[in-house]
Kinemage of the C-alpha trace (Angstrom):
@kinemage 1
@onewidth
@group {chain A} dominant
@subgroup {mainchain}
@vectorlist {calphas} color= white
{ca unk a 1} P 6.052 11.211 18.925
{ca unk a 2} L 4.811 10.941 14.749
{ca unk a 3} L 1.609 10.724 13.667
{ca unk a 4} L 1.398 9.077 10.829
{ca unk a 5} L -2.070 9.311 8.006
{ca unk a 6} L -2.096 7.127 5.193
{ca unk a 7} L -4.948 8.624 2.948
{ca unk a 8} L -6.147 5.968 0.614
{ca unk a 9} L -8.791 5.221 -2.056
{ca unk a 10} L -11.201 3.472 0.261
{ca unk a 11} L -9.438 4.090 3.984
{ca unk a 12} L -7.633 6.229 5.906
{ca unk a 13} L -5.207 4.440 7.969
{ca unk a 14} L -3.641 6.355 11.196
{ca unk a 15} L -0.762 5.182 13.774
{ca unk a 16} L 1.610 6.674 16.252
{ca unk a 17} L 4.957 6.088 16.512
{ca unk a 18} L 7.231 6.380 20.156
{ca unk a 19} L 10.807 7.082 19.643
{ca unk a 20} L 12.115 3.622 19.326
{ca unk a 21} L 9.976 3.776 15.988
{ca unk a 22} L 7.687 1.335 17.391
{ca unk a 23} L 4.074 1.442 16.600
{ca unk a 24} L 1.670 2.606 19.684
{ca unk a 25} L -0.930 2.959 18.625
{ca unk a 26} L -3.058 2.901 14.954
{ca unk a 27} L -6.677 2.931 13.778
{ca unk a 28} L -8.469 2.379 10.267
{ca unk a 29} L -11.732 4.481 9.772
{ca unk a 30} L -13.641 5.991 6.332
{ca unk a 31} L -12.476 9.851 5.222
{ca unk a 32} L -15.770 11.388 6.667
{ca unk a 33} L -14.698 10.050 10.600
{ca unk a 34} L -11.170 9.927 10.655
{ca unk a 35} L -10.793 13.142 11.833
{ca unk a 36} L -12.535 12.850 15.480
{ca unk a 37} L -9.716 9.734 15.701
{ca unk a 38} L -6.886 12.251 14.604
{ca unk a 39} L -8.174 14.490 17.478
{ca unk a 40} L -8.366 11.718 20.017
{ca unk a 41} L -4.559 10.783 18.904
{ca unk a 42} L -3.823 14.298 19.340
{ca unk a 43} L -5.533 14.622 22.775
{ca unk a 44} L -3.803 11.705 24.093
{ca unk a 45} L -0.541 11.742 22.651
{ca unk a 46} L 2.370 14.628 22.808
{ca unk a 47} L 2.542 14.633 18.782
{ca unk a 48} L 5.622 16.745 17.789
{ca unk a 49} L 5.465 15.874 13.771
{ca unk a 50} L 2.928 14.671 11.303
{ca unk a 51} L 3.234 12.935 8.037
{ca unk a 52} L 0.372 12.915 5.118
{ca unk a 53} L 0.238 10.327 2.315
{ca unk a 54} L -2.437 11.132 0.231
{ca unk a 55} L -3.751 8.861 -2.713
{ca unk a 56} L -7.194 9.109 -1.621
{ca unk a 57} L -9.768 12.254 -1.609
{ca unk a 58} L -8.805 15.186 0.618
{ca unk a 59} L -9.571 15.035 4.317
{ca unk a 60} L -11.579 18.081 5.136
{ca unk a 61} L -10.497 20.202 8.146
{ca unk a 62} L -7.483 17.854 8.265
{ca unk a 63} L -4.485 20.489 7.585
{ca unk a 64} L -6.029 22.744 9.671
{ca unk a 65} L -6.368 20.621 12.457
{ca unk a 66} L -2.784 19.547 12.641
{ca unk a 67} L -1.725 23.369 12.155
{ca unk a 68} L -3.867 24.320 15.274
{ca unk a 69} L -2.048 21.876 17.501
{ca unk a 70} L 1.254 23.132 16.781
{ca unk a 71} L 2.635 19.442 14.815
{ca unk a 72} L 5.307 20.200 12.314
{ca unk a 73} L 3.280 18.638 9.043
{ca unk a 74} L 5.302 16.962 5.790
{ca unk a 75} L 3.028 16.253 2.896
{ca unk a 76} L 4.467 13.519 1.421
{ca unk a 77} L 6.235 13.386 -2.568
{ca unk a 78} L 9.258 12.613 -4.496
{ca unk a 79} L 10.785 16.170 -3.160
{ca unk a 80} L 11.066 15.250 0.724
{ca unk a 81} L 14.754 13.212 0.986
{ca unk a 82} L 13.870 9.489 0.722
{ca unk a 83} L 15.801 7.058 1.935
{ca unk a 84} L 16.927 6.136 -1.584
{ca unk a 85} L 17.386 7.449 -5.313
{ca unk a 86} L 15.057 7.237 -7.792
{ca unk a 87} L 15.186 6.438 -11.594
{ca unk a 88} L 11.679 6.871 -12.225
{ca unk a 89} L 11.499 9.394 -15.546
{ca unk a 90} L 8.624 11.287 -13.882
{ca unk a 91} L 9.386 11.472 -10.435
{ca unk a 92} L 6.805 13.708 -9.621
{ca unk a 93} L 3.741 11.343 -10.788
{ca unk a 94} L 5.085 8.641 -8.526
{ca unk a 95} L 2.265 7.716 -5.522
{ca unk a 96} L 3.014 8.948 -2.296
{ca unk a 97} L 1.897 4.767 -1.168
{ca unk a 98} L 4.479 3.630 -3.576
{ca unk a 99} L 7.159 5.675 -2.062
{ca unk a 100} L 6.341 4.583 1.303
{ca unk a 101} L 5.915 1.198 0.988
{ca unk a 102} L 9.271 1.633 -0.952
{ca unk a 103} L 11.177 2.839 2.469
{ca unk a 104} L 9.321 0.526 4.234
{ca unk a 105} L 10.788 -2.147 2.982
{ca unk a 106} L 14.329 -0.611 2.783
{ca unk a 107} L 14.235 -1.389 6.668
{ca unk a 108} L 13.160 -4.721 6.272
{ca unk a 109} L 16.066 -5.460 3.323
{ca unk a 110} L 18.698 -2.465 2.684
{ca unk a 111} L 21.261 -4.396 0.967
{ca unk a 112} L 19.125 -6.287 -1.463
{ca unk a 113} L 16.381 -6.432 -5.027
{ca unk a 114} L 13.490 -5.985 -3.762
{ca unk a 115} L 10.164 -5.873 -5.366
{ca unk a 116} L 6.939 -4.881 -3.101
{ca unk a 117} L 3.380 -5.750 -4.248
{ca unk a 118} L 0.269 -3.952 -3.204
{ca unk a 119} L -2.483 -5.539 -4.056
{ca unk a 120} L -5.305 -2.968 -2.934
{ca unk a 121} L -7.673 -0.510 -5.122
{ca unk a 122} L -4.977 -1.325 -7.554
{ca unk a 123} L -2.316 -3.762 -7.859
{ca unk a 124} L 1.229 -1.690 -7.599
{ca unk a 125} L 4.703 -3.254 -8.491
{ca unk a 126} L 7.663 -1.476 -7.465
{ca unk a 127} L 11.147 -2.635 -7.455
{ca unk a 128} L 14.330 -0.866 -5.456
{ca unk a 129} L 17.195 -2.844 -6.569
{ca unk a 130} L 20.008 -3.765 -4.102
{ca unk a 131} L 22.181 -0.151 -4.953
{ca unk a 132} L 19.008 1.641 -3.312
{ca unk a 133} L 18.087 2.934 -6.570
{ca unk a 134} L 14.038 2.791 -7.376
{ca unk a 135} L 13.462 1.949 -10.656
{ca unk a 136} L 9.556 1.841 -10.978
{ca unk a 137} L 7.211 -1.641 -11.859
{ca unk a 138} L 3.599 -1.709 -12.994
{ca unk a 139} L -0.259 -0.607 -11.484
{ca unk a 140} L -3.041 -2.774 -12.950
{ca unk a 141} L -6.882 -3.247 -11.488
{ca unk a 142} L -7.239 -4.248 -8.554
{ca unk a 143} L -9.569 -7.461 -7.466
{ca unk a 144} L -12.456 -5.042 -6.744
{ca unk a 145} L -12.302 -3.283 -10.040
{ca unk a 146} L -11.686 -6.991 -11.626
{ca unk a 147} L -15.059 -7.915 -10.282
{ca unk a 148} L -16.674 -4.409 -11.255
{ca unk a 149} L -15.312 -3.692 -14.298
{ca unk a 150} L -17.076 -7.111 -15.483
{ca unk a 151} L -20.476 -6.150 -13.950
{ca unk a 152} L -20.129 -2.454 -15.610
{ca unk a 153} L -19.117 -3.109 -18.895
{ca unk a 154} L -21.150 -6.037 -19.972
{ca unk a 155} L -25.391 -6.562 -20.131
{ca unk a 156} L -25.979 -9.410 -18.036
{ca unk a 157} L -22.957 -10.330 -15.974
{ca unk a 158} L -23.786 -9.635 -12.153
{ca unk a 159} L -21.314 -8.324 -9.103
{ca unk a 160} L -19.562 -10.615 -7.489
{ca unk a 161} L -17.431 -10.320 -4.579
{ca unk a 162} L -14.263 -12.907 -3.622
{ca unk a 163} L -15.534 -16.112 -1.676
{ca unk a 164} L -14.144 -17.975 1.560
{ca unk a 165} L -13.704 -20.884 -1.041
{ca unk a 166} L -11.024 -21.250 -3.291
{ca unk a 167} L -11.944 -20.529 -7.242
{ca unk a 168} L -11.636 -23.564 -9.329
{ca unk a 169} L -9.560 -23.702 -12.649
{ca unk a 170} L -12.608 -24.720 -14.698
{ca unk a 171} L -16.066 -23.022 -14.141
{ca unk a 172} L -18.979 -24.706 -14.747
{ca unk a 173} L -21.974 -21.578 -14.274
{ca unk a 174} L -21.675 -17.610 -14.776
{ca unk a 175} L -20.931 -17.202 -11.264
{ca unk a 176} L -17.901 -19.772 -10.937
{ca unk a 177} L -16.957 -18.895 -14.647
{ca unk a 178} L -16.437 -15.377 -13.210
{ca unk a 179} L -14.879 -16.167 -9.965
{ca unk a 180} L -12.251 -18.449 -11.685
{ca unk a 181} L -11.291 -15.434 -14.259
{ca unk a 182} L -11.013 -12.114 -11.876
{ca unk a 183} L -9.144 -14.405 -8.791
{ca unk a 184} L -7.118 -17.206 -10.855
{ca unk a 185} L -6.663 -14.288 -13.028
{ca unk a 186} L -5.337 -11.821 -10.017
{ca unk a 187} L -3.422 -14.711 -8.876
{ca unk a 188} L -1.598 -15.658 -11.824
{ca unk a 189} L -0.409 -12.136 -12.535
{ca unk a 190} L 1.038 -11.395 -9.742
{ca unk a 191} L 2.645 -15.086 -9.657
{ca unk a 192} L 3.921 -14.279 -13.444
{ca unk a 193} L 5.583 -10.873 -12.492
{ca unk a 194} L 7.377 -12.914 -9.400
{ca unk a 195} L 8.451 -15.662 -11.704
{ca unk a 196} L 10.409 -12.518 -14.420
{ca unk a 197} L 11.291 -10.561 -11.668
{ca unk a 198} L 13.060 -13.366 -10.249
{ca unk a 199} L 14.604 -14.711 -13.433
{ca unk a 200} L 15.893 -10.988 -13.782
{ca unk a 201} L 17.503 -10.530 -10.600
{ca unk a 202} L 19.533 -12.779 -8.055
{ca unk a 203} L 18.504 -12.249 -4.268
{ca unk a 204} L 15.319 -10.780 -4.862
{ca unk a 205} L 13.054 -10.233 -1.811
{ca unk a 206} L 9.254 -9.972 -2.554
{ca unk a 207} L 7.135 -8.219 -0.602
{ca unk a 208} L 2.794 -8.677 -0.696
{ca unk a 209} L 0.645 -5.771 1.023
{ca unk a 210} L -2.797 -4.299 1.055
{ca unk a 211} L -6.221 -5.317 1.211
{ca unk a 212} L -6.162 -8.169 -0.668
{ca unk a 213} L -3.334 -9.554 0.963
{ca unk a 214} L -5.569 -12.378 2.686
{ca unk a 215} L -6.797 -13.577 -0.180
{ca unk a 216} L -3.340 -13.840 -2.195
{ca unk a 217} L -1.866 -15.700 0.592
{ca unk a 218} L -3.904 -19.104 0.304
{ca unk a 219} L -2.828 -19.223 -3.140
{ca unk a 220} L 0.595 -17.716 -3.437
{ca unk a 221} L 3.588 -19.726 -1.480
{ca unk a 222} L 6.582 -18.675 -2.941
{ca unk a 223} L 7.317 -15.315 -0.991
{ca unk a 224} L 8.218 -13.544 1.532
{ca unk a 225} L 5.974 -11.903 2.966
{ca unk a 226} L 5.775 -8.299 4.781
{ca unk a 227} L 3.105 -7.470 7.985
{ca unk a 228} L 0.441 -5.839 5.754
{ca unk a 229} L -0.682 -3.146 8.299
{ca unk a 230} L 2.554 -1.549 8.909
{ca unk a 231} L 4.909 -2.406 5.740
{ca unk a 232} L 3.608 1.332 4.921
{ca unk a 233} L 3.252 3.318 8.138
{ca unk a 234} L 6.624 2.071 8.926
{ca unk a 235} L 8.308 3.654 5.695
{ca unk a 236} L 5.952 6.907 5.946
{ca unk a 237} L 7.438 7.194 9.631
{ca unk a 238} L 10.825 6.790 8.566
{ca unk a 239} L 10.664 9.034 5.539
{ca unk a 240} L 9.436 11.669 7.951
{ca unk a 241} L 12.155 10.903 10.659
{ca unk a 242} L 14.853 11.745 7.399
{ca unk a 243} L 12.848 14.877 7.234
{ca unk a 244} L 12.475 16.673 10.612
């Protein structure tokens, strides 16, 4: 069986996979108690190889701990063999998220453009185009740092947080004036970068993931959209099958 950790800015995101590559078992926790999950994974499944993604801070005790048991551990970057090429000029900058969510959704499509949002801590773009060749896309804030960056930089703004309700076009007080900027503004970037992506290339296939996937989805229509909680696992689990 795989154990797969997806270290991120705010979570750590854990799942097992059986040999038909079908999910198990998974569980989302904060950095400073993931590890007594790992060890209950460990203690209840026969775990043979580990993968890491790190984009987050380091997991004390966490290498360790997988070294004890006796898993066979791949950290993940651009030097493991991916399940496609990559054009990116600086391979070696390129997150260890984007490269999974990459293969992820290489089993979902393999023959076609794709481009895969994540709209977490940031907002990734990455497109693969239908040769299998990753070509790179775009990070910008995401909602969270929208909302923060307004309350930070300015005197008198305060820190707001998304609501149930959907923002309206034209504020008409500080709070809805704010709302109406960081979400219509969220929303209509990501809807512009579908619209040139798909003016650029035929057959695209657009896939939304992360945090702020829930929000995104009672405003944005026009995609397809991938199961936000494994889009990643599942590519970390097959990049790590390629590798052991």
């Amino acid at each position: 069986m795989n154990l797969i950790i997806d270290i991120g800015n705010t979570r750590v995101k854990i799942a097992v996979f059986d040999q038909k590559n079908d999910i198990i078992d998974q569980k989302a926790n904060n950095n400073d108690l993931i590890i007594d999950d790992i060890k209950g994974f460990l203690s209840k499944y026969n775990i043979k190889y580990a993968i890491v993604s790190q984009v987050g801070n380091t997991v004390a005790g966490l290498k360790e701990l997988l070294t004890n048991h006796k898993v066979l551990l791949k950290n993940l970057d651009a030097n493991l063999k991916l399940p496609f090429s990559i054009a990116y000029k600086t391979p070696q900058s390129i997150g260890s998220d984007r490269l999974a969510l990459v293969a992820g959704a290489q089993l979902y499509q393999p023959d076609t453009n794709k481009l895969i949002i994540d709209a977490g801590t940031c907002v990734t773009y990455d497109f693969i185009d239908k040769d299998n060749v990753y070509h790179g896309g775009a990070i910008s804030p995401g909602l969270f740092l929208r909302y923060k960056s307004l309350h930070d930089y300015t005197a008198n703004l305060p820190l707001l947080a998304p609501e149930s309700k959907k923002a309206t076009l034209i504020g008409d007080d500080t709070k809805s004036s704010i709302q109406s900027g960081v979400v219509l503004g969220f929303v209509n970037e990501i809807s512009g970068f579908i619209v040139k992506y798909n003016l650029k290339f035929k057959d695209l296939t657009v896939f939304l993931t992360g945090g702020d996937k829930k929000i995104l989805d009672s405003y944005i229509k026009n995609m397809i959209f991938a199961n936000s909680n494994s889009l990643l696992l599942k590519g970390l689990n097959h990049i790590l099958n390629l590798n052991v």
